[in-house]
Structures are given as C-alpha cells and as structure tokens.
C-alpha positions as CSV (number, residue, x, y, z in Angstrom):
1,X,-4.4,0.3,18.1
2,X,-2.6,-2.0,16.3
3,X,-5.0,-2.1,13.2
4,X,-5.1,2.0,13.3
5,X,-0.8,2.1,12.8
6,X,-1.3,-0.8,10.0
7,X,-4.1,1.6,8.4
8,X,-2.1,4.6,8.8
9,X,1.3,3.2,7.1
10,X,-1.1,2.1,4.3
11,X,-2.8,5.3,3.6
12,X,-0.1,8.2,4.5
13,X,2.5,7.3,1.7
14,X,-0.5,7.7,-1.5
15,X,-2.5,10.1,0.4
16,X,-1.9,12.6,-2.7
17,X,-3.1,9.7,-5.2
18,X,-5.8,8.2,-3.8
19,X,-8.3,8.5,-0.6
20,X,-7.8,7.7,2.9
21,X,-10.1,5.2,4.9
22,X,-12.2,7.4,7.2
23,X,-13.2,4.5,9.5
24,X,-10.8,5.0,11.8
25,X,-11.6,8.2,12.9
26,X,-14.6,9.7,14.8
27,X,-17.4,11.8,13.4
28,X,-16.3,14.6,15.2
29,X,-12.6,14.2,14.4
30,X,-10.3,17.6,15.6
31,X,-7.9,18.6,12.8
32,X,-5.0,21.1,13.8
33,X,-2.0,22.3,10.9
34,X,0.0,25.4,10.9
35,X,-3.2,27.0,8.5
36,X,-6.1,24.7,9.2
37,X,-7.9,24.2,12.7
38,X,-11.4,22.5,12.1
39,X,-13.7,19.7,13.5
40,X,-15.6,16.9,11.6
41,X,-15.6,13.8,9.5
42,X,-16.9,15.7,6.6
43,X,-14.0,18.9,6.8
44,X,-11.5,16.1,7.5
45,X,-12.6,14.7,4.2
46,X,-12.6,17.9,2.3
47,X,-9.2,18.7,3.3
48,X,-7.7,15.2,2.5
49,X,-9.8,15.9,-0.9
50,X,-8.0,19.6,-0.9
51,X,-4.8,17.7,-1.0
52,X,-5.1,15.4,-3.5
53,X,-7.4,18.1,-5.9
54,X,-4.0,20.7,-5.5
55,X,-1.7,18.3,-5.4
56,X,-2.5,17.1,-9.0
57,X,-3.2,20.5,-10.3
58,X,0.2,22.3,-9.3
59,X,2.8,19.6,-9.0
60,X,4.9,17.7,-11.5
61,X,5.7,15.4,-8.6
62,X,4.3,15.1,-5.0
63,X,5.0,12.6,-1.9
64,X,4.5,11.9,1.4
65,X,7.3,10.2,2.5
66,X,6.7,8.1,5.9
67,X,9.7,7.6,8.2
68,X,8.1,6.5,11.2
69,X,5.0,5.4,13.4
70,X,5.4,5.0,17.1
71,X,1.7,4.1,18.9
72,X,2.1,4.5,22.9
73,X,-0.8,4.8,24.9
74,X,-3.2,6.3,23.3
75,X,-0.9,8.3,21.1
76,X,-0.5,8.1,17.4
77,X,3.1,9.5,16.3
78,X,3.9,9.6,12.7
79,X,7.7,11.1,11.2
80,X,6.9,12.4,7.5
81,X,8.5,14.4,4.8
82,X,6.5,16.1,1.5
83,X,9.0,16.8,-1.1
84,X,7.3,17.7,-4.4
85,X,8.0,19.9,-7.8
86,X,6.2,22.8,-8.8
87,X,4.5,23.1,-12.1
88,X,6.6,26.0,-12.7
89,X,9.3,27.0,-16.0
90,X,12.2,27.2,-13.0
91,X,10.8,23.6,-11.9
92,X,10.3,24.8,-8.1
93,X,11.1,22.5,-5.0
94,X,8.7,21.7,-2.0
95,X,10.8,20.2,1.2
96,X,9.3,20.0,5.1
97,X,9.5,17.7,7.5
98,X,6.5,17.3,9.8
99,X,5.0,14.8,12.4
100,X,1.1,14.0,13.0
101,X,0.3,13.4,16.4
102,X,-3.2,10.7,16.5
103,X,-5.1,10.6,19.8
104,X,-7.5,7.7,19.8
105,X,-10.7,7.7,22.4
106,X,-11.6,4.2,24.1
107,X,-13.0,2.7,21.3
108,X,-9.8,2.6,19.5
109,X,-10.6,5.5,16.5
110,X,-8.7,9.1,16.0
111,X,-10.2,12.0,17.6
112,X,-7.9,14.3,17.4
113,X,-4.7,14.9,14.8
114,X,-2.5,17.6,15.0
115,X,0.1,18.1,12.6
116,X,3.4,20.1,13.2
117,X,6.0,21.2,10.6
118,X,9.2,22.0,10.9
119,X,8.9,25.7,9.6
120,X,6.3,28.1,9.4
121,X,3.9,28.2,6.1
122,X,5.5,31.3,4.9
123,X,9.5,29.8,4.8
124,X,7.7,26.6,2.9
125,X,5.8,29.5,0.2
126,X,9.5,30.8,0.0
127,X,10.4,27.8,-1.8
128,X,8.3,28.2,-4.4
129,X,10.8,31.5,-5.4
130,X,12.5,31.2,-8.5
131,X,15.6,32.5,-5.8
132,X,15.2,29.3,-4.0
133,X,14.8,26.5,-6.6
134,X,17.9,24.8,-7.6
C-alpha cells in the first residue's frame, strides 16, 4: 500500500499536465464523480485524458492541489482542491474542494475510486458567471 500512496502524491498534483501511471489500478477499475459512473482501465484512461485535453483548452491556469493522503486498511483517502482560471474576457474562477476515496483488492492495486466534492456540479458551473468571478 505503501508504494500506491507514494504513486498517488506523485501523479495527483500534475494530473492536468501530464499522465497518470495506470499500474496501480485493475483492469476493471470502478470510477464514481458527481457526473461520471463507469468501469474499466481504458474509460479510466479516457477520462484522465478528458482532463488534461479540457483542461489545456479552456483554462489560463489549472491545479490539483493535494492536501492529504491517509491509507488505512484497504482504504485510499486523498484531501484535494482544483482552483483554476477560465479562458474567459472577465478571467472566471474554478474553486472545489473534493476527496477520492481508493479501495485496493488483495493484490495491493485500486479497484474502486470514488470521488466526492464539496458542492454539486451545477454551484461549480455557477462560477464560471461573469456575476461570480472577482
């Protein structure tokens, strides 16, 4: 479990700039966010690729700030933050907080992520407002 944490705080802070190592994770990996639900190595891919594709496209600026990861059991608990800025004249602001919960089967790889934020999609799309940006 150890190695899975160490590989975790190396990918999750530049997973908007460059690719995550998939050898952690199962084949038939469960993926859960507040829009996504899917299963697979390859969707998990796509949507890590989704990220970074988007990411570059509609922000001047885009992080993944890590606070925290806790490993107990077979539990995965990362702490994040993404803050970003719009490509947009009035120079919108993205801010949520969020945690991914990792499961890891006997073999020691990630089977199942969920991610939770701290608000639903639509209060994060509000931010993209001219109203809201400051």
């Amino acid at each position: 479990m150890a190695e899975v944490v160490k590989i975790l705080e190396a990918d999750l802070p530049s997973l908007f700039q460059r690719d995550i190592s998939y050898d952690i994770y199962t084949d038939d990996i469960y993926f859960q966010d507040p829009v996504n639900t899917f299963k697979g190595k390859f969707n998990y891919r796509i949507i890590f690729w989704t990220l970074r594709f988007h990411g570059g496209l509609f922000f001047r600026e885009l992080h993944f700030d890590l606070h925290d990861v806790q490993a107990k059991d077979d539990e995965i608990i990362a702490t994040w933050t993404v803050r970003g800025i719009l490509r947009l004249p009035w120079k919108a602001k993205l801010f949520f907080n969020g945690y991914s919960t990792y499961k890891l089967n006997p073999q020691g790889l990630i089977y199942h992520h969920v991610d939770t934020w701290d608000r639903p999609p639509g209060a994060i799309l509000k931010q993209f407002l001219p109203l809201n940006s400051a």
